[in-house]
Structure formats: structure tokens, C-alpha cells
C-alpha positions as CSV (number, residue, x, y, z in Angstrom):
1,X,0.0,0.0,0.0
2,X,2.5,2.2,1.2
3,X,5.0,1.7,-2.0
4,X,2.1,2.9,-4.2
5,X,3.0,7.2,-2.5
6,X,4.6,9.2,-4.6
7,X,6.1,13.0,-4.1
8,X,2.9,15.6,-4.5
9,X,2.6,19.0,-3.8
10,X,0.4,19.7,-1.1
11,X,-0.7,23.0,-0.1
12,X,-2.1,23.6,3.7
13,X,-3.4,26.8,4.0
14,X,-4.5,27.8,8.1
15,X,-3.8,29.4,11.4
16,X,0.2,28.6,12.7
17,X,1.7,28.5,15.9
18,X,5.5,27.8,18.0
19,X,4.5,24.7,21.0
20,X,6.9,25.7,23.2
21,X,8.1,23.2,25.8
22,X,9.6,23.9,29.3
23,X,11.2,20.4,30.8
24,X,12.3,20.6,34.5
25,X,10.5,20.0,37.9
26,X,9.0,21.6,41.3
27,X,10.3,20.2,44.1
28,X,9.2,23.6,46.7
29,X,6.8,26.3,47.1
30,X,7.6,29.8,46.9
31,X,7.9,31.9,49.7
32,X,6.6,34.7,48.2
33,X,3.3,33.3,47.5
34,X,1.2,29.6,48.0
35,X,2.6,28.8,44.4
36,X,4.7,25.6,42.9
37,X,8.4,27.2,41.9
38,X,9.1,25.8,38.5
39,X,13.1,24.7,38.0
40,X,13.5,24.8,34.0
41,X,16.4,22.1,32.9
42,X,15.7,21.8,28.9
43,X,13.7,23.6,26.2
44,X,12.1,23.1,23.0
45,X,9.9,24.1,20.4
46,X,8.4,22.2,17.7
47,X,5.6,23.5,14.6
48,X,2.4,23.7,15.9
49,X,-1.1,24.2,14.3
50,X,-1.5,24.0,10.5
51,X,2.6,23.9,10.1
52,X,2.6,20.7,11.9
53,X,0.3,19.4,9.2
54,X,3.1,20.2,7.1
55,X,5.5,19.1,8.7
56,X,3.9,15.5,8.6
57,X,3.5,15.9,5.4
58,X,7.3,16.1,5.0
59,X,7.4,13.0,7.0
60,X,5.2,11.1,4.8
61,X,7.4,11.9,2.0
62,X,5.2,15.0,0.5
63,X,6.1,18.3,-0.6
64,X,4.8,21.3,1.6
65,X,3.6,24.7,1.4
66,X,2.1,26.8,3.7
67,X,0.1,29.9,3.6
68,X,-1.1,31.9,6.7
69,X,-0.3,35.0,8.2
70,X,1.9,35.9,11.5
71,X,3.3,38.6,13.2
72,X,7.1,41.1,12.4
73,X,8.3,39.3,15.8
74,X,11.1,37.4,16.9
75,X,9.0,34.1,17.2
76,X,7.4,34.7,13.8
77,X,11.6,34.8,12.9
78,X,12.2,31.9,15.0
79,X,9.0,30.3,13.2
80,X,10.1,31.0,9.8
81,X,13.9,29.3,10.4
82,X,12.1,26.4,11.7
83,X,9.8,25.9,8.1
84,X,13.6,26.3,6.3
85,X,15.2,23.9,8.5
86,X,12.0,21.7,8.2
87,X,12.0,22.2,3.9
88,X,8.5,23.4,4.1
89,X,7.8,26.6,1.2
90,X,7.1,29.4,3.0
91,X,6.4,31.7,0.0
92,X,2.5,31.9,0.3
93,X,3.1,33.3,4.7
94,X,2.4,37.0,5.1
95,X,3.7,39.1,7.5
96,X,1.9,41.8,9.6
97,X,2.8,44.6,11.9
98,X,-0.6,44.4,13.7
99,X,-0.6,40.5,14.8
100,X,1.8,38.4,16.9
101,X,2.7,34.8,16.2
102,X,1.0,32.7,18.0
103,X,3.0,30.9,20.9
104,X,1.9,27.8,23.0
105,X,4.3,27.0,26.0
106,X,4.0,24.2,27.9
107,X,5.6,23.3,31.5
108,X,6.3,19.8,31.6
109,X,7.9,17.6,34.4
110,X,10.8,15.2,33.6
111,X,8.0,12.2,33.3
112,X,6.0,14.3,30.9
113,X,3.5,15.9,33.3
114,X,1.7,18.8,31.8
115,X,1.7,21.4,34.9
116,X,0.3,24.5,32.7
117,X,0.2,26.4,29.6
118,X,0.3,30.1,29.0
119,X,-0.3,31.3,25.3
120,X,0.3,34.1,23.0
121,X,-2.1,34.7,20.3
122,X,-4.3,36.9,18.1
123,X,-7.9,35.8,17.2
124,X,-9.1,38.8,15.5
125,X,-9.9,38.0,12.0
126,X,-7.9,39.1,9.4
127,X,-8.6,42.5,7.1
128,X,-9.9,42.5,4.2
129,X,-7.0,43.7,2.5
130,X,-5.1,40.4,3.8
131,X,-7.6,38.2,2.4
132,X,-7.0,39.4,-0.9
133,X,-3.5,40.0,-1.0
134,X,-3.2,36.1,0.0
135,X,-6.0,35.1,-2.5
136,X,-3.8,36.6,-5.4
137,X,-0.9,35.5,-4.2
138,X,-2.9,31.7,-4.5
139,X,-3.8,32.4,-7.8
140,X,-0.4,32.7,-9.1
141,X,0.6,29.4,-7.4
142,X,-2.3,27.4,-7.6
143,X,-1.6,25.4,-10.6
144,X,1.7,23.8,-8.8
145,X,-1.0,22.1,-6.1
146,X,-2.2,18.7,-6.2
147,X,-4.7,19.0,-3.0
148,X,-5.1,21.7,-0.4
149,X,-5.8,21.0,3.2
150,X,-7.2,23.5,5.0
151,X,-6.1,23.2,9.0
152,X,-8.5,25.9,10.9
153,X,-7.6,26.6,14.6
154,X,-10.2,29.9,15.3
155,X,-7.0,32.2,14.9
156,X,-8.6,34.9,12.7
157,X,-7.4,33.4,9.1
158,X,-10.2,31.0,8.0
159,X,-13.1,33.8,7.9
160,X,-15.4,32.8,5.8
161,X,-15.0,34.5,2.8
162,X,-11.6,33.7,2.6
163,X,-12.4,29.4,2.9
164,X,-15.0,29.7,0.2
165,X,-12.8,32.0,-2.6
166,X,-10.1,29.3,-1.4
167,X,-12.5,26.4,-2.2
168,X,-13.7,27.5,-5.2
169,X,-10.9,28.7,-7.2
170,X,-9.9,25.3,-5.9
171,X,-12.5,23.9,-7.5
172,X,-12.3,25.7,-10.4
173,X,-9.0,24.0,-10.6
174,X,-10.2,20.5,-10.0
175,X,-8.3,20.1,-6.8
176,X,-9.4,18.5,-3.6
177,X,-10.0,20.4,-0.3
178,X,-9.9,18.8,2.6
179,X,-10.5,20.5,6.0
180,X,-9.5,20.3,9.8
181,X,-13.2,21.8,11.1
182,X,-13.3,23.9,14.0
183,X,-15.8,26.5,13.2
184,X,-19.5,26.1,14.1
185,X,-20.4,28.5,10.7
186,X,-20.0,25.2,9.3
187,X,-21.5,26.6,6.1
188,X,-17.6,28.2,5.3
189,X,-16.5,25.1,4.4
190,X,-19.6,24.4,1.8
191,X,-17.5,22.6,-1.3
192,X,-14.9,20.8,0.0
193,X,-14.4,17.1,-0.7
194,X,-13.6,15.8,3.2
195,X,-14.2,17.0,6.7
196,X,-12.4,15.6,10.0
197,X,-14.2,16.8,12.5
198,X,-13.4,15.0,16.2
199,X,-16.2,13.5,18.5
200,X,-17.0,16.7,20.2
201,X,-17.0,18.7,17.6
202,X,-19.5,16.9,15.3
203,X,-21.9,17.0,18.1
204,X,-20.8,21.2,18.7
205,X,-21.2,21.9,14.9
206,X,-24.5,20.2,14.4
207,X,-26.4,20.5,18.1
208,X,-26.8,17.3,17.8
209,X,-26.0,14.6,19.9
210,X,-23.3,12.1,18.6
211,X,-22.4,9.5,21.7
212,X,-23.7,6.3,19.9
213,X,-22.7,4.9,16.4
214,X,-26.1,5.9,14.9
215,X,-25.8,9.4,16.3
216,X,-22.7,10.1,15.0
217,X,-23.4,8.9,11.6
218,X,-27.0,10.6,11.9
219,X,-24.9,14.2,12.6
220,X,-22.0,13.1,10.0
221,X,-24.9,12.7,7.3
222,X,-26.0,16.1,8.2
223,X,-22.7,17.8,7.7
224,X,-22.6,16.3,4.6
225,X,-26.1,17.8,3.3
226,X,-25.4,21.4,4.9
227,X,-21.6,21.6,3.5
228,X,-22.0,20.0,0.0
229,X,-19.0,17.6,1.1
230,X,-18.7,13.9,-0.2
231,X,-17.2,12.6,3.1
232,X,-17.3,13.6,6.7
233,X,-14.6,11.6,9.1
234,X,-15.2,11.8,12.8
235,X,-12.0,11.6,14.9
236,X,-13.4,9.4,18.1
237,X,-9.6,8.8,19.5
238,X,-9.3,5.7,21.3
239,X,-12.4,4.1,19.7
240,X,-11.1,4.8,16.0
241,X,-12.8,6.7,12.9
242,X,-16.1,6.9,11.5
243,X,-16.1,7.8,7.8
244,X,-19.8,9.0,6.8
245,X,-20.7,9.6,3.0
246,X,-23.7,11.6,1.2
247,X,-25.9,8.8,1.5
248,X,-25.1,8.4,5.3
249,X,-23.3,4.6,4.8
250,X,-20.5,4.6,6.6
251,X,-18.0,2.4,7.7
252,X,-15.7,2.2,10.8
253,X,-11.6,1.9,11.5
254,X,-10.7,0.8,15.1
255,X,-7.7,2.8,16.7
256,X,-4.4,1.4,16.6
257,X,-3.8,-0.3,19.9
258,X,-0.9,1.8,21.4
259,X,0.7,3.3,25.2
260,X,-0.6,6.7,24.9
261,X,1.8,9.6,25.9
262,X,0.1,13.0,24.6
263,X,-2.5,13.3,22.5
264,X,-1.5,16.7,21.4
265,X,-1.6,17.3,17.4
266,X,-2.9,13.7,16.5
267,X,-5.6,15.5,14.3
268,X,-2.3,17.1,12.7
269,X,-1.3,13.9,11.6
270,X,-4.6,12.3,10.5
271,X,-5.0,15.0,7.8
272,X,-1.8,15.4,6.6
273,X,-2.2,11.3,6.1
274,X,-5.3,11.9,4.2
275,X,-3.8,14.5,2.2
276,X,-0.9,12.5,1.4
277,X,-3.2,9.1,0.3
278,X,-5.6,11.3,-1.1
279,X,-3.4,13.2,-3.5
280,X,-1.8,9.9,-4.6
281,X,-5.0,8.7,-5.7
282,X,-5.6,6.2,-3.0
283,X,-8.8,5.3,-2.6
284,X,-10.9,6.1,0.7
285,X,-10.6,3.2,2.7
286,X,-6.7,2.9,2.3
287,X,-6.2,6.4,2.6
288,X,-8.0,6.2,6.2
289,X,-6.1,2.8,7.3
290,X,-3.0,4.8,6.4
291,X,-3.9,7.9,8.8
292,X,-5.0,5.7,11.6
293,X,-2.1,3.8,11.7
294,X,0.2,7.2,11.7
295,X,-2.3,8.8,14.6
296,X,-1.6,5.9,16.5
297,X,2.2,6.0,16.2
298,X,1.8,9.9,16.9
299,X,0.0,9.7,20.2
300,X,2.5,7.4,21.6
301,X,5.1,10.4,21.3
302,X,5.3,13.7,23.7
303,X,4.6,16.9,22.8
304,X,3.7,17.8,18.9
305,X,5.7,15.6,16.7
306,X,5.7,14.4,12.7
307,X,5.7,11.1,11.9
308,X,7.9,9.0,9.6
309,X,6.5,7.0,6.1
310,X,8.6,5.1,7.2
311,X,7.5,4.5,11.0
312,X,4.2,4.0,9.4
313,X,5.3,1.2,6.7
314,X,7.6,-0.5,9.7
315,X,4.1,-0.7,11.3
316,X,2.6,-2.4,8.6
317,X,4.9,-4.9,8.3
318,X,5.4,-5.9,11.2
319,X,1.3,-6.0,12.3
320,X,0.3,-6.7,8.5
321,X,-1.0,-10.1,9.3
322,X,-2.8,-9.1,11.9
323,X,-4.0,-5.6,10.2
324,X,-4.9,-7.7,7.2
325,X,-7.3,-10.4,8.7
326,X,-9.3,-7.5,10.8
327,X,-9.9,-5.6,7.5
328,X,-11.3,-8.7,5.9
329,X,-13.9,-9.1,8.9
330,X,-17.1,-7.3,7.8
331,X,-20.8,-6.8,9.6
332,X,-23.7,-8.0,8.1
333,X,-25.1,-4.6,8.1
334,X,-22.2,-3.2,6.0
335,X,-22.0,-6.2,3.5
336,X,-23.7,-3.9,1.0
337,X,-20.8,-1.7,0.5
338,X,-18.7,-4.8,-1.1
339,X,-20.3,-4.0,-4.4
340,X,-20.6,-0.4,-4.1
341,X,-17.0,0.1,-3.6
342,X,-16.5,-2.4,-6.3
343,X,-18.7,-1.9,-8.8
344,X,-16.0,-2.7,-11.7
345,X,-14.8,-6.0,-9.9
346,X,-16.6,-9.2,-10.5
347,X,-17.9,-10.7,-6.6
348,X,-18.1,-14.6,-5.8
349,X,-20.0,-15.6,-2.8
350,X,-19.9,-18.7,-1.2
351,X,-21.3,-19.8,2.6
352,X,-20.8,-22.7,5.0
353,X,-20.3,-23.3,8.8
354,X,-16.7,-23.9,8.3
355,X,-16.5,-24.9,12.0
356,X,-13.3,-27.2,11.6
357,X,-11.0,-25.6,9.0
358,X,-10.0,-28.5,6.6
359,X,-8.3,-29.0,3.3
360,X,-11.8,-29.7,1.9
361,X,-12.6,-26.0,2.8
362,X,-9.2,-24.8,1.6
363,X,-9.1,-26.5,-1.8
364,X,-13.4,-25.5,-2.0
365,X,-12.5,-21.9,-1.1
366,X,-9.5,-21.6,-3.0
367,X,-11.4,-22.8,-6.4
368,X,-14.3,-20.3,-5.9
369,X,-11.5,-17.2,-5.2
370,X,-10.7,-18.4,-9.3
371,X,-14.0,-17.6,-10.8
372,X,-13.9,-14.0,-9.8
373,X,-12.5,-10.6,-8.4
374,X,-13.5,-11.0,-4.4
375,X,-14.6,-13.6,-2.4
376,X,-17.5,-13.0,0.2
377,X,-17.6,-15.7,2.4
378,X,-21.1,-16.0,4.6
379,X,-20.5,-17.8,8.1
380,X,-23.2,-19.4,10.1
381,X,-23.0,-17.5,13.8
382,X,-23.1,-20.3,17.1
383,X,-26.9,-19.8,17.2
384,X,-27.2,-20.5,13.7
385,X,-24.9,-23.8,13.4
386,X,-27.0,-25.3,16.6
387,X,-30.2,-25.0,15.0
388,X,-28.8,-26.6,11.9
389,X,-26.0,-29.0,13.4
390,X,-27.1,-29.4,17.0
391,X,-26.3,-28.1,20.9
392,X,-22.8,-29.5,20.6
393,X,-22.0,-27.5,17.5
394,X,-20.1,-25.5,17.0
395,X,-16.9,-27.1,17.5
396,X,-15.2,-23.8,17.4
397,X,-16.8,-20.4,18.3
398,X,-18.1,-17.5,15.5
399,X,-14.9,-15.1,16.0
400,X,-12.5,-18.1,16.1
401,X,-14.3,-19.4,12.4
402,X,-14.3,-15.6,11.3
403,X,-10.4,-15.2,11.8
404,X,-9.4,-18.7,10.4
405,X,-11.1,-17.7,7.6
406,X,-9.9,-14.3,6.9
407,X,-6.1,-15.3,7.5
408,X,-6.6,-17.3,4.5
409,X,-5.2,-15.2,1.1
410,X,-7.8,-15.9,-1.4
411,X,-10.3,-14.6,1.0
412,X,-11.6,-11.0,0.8
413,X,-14.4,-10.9,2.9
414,X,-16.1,-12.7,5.5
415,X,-19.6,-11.7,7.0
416,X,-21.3,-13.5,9.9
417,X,-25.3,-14.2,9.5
418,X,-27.9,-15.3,12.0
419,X,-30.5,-16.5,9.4
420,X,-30.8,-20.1,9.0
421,X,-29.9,-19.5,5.4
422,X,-28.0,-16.6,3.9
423,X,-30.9,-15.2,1.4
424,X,-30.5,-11.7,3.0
425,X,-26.6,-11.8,2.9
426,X,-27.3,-12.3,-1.0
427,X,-29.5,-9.8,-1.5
428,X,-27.5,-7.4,0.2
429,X,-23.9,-8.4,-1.4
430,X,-25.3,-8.9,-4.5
431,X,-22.9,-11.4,-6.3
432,X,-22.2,-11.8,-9.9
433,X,-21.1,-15.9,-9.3
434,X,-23.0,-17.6,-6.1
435,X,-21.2,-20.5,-5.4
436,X,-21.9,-23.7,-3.5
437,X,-20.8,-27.5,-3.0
438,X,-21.1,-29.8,-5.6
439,X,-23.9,-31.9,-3.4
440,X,-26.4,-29.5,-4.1
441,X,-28.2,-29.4,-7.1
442,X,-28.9,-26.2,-8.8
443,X,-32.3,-25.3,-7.9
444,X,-31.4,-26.2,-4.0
445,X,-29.3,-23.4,-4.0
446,X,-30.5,-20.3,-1.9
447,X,-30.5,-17.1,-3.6
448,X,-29.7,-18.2,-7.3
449,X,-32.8,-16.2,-8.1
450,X,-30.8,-12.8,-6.7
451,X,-28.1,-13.8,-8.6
452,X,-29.2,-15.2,-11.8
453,X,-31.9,-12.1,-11.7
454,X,-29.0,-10.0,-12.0
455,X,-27.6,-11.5,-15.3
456,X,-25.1,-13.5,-12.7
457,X,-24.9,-17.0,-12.6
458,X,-23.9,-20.4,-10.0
459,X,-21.2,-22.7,-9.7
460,X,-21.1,-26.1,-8.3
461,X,-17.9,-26.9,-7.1
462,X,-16.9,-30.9,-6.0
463,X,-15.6,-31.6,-2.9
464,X,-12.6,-33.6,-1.9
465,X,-13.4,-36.9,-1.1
466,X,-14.2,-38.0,2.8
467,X,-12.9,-34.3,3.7
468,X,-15.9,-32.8,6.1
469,X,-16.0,-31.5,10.1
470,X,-18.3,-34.3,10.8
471,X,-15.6,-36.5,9.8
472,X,-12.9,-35.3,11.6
473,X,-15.1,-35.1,14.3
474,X,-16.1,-38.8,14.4
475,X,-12.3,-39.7,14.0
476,X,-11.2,-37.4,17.0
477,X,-13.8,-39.5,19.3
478,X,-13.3,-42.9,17.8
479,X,-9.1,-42.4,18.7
480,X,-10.3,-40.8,22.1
């Protein structure tokens, strides 16, 4: 997946600011007043804001640029060296006498203990005059851009006038905008191919309530309609991602299982990992594996921090097994969205019990994998194999069938159903080739009528001979 990015110009455009972090430790009070006394051993500052989506961008291999506005001081100075030494373009920054740079200092103890934060900023909108003295300077440039990523902080830059002549002469252009929401004037945003809002905010920028899975895809759905956006993707931190689309299907991306340090700036790296995927062309779902796996490796850091391509691909291989069987494991109620995010790849579906893995299920699964693109497989659940097999089936549980199944190659999907049959796991996959054992004959089979209806047709396929579960079942108790 990873081997498939390639250089592109990405262009963030929002408010900027120096973290600032103090290291040392209070060990007495001060006699001057009932306060902690602060001894400072070590000092740092890092990009902060929309320069740290560029400066993951960097990380993930991209090229930068960055347009925003900050103050003639000596931390907009300090700011500037650090986009040089960083190799982020800072051609597209203005500079003005009448705001500061915005400054975020932290006081930490030497086992990362956040004591307190003191800031320095300006959240005054910007004039006028600035917002078209940067839109000009975007229109000479715009052409070099392959997306733009807009990173909005409430610091005065993003007004609204200013997102939408930046989305539409983006548009105009054919390039994607994707935004970092903050704003409840949601409406600013109207046009832009992706929101990332996080689980507050959804539920702040639509009064709505989004606790529960159909809340947040109920407010998602809304964002969508009131901004014109193809995508919104909720941020829910250790519980994963929710991506929403126009029609309100959605689909969900568990967090990466990691020792958090500091969540600070994770929403930094999740966009700039969109950008990144999205600008190469990646499609959706890849592009949003991709950014949860670098949020992941980002929260485990302190402090604001990029993240490598190459911590991310290290990641991969070294969980891909593991990354790879979860992926394949779908729910019944999203089995639809196998054809629609597929509609130019022929589907075979196939369904069993599989309760004892065998080479009988092997050499039968690996045949049906042949006669087309994907392979659905449809498992009986426990409650399901007992009605049809009896109280001491299943052998093996429903989430122990599911993962053997899905660490098998050939195998694309698998989607546990309670029915006794899977009629409405057929309808709702919607398979060009339905395929089952050779013991059937062809008007036995359930659901040939979907599939045939749909200009599709069925495969019998042989089994090997004396190869079943009830077989290695009577052999295990006639040795015991």
C-alpha cells in the first residue's frame, strides 16, 4: 500500500503557531506566595497548528507549502527558520505589523506531566485587504498544487469569505479540499471534498447529539447535506474513525492499539495522512487505514511531533497479518458496501459453517477465489450452526471461524449471518457468481434467483473426497 505514494505538492493553508516546551520540575513552594516554583532544565519548540500538518506531510514523504499570516516578531523569525530547516515553502506566509505569532508554551515535568500552559495569540480575523492580498498570491501558485488541506484553529485566518474563494478557485482547478473543522459557521467550508471533524466537535457543529454509532453517523450525514462535502470523518480517538458519506453509509476503523503519551496534534497527523493518500489517488478506505495507523504511532510520542512514512510502513509490516485479517472481517449490516466500492470488480460468494477448517474448505474456497475478483464468504453465527447441526455445534466459536477464515489469502471478505440461510446476505452483497458444493443441485441453492436475476450465474464446485468436520469429528472421538 504504502510503496504505491509518490512525491505531490500539497498545499495547507491555516492558522500557525511555536509549542513551546519547558522540561524541569517543582520540588518547593515559593515563599513569596502559595505557588509551585518551576526549575526549567531543557527547552524546545516544535511547529504547531496547520505547520505541523506540514510538517507531517514532509514525513510522509510530500512536498509542503504553507500559507497563513503571522506577526514582524522574533518568534514569527524563529517560526520562519524552523519551516527552512523543516524544507516546508514558506512563499505563500504573510507578515503583519498588527498581529503576533501565535506561541503555546508548555511546563512539563521530567516524566511528561503537563503542569500549565500560558499562550500568545491573536484571534481577530484578518482585514480584508489580507484576504486578498493572499488570494492573489494563490492564484499565481495554484496550478503547482495537487490538493489543499485547509487546518483551521479559530485564529482569525479562516473567515469565511476567505475558505470559500479558497474552495472555489480550488474547484475551479479541479483540486481537492480537505478541512480540519473547528468552526460552528460550518457553512464556510460548503464545497470541499472531506471534513475531520473530532467526537466533540460533530456533536458542537451540528447541536446534535453524537455519543452512539447511529448518532454520529445521523450528525455526519447532516454535515454532509449542509456543506456539500462527499465525506465527513469523525476523529473518536481511542475508539477509531467513523467515515460518513452523502448517503449516510458509513463504515468504521478501530484505533491502533498503542501506550498513549500525549494526545497533542494527533488531528495534525490524520490530515496530513489523508492529504498524502488522497493526493496519490488512494482510494478512501486505504487512505483512512494509512492515517490511523500514523495517529496511532503519533499519540504514543510527547509533545507535537511528525511522523515518519517510514514508521508508518515499519508498522505495517510488522502488524500486516494481523492488520490484514481485521480488514477482511465485515458486519452484516455493512455487506452492502462490497459492491458499491466495487462496482467494476466481479464478486463470488460462497457460505458454509466452516466450524473445523479443513483442506476440503481450503481447496473449495480456493477454487471459488478463481472464478472472480473478491470472495465473500457468509458464516453461520453459534446460534445458527445449533439449530442446523445441533447443541454441541459449533466445535469452534463464531470469532474463532471468522479469523481462520480471513487469514486465509484468497479470502476477501467474511460476514457473519444469524438467518438459517444466507438469502439476505445475498441480496444485500449482490454477487455476480453464487457458489456452492457440488452436493447440491442447482435449484437447491438459496438465492440463485438474486443472482441469476442480476444476469449473474452459479457454480457447483466438487468436494474432496471424505474431507468434512463431521468426519474429523467422528475420527477425533473414535481415537479418544
Amino acid at each position: 500500500m504504502y510503496t504505491e505514494l509518490k512525491k505531490k505538492n500539497i498545499l495547507v493553508i491555516g492558522d500557525v503557531m511555536l509549542d513551546t516546551y519547558y522540561k524541569g520540575d517543582v520540588k518547593r513552594i515559593s515563599p513569596e506566595a502559595p505557588v509551585p516554583v518551576f526549575l526549567k532544565c531543557g527547552e524546545r519548540s516544535t511547529l504547531g497548528g496547520a505547520a505541523n500538518v506540514a510538517g507531517n506531510l514532509i514525513a510522509a514523504g510530500q512536498s509542503a507549502s504553507i500559507m497563513t499570516i503571522i506577526g514582524v516578531d522574533s518568534y514569527g523569525k524563529a517560526f520562519l527558520k524552523m519551516l527552512e530547516e523543516n524544507k516546508i515553502d514558506s512563499s505563500l506566509i504573510l507578515l503583519s505589523e498588527s498581529r503576533n505569532t501565535t506561541v503555546k508554551t508548555r511546563f512539563l515535568t521530567s516524566n511528561h506531566q503537563q503542569l500549565l500552559r500560558f499562550d500568545i495569540e491573536n484571534t481577530n480575523d484578518i482585514s480584508k485587504n489580507e484576504e486578498i492580498e493572499l488570494i492573489e498570491k494563490l492564484k499565481i501558485k495554484i496550478f503547482e498544487y495537487d490538493l489543499i488541506i485547509l487546518s483551521d484553529y479559530m485564529k482569525g485566518l479562516l473567515t469565511y469569505s476567505f475558505t470559500q474563494n479558497v474552495i472555489k478557485l480550488a474547484k475551479k482547478n479541479n483540486i481537492k479540499v480537505i478541512v480540519d473543522v473547528k468552526d460552528p459557521r460550518i457553512e464556510k467550508y460548503n464545497g470541499a471534498f472531506l471534513l475531520k471533524p473530532n467526537l466533540k466537535e460533530v456533536g458542537d457543529l451540528t447541536g446534535m447529539p453524537a455519543k452512539t454509532l447511529p448518532e454520529i453517523v445521523e450528525a455526519s450525514k447532516m454535515l454532509c447535506d449542509r456543506c456539500s462535502v462527499q465525506y465527513v470523518l469523525t476523529t473518536c480517538g481511542d475508539q477509531g474513525m467513523i467515515l460518513v458519506n452523502t448517503l449516510g453509509e458509513y463504515s468504521k476503523v478501530n484505533s491502533t492499539p498503542v501506550e498513549v503519551y500525549d494526545v497533542t496534534g494527533a488531528g495534525d497527523t490524520v490530515i496530513a495522512y489523508l492529504g498524502t493518500c488522497i493526493a496519490n489517488g488512494l482510494d478512501i478506505d486505504k487512505s483512512i487505514f494509512m492515517a490511523n495507523i500514523a495517529a496511532g504511532i503519533q499519540v504514543s510520542k510527547v509533545g507535537t511531533s511528525s511522523v515518519l512514512l517510514s514508521e508508518v510502513e515499519r508498522y505495517i509490516i510488522e502488524h500486516a497479518d494481523k492488520h490484514e485479517s481485521m480488514h477482511k472481517q465485515t458486519a452484516f449490516q455493512d455487506a452492502y458496501l462490497i459492491k458499491k466500492r466495487n462496482p467494476d470488480k466481479k464478486i463470488v460468494f460462497t457460505n458454509g459453517c466452516f466450524d473445523i477448517l479443513h483442506i476440503g474448505h481450503i481447496r473449495y474456497l480456493e477454487k471459488a477465489a478463481t472464478m472472480g475478483d473478491i470472495l465473500v464468504v457468509g458464516v453461520n453465527s453459534d446460534a445458527s450452526v445449533k439449530k442446523l447441526k445441533g447443541e454441541e455445534r459449533p466445535i469452534n466459536n463464531e470469532n474463532d471461524r471468522v479469523e481462520l477464515l480471513a487469514a486465509l489469502s484468497f479470502v476477501d471478505h467474511v460476514v457473519i449471518f444469524d438467518n438459517d440461510t444466507p438469502y439476505e446476505l445475498i441480496k444485500a452483497v449482490q454477487p455476480d457468481v453464487l457458489v456452492k458444493g457440488a452436493d447440491y443441485k442447482l435449484d437447491e441453492v438459496v438465492g440463485k434467483d438474486i443472482v441469476q436475476g442480476n444476469g449473474g450465474r452459479v457454480e457447483l464446485i466438487k468436494f474432496v473426497d471424505g474431507k468434512s468436520t463431521t468426519n474429523v469429528i467422528n475420527k477425533i472421538k473414535h481415537n479418544l
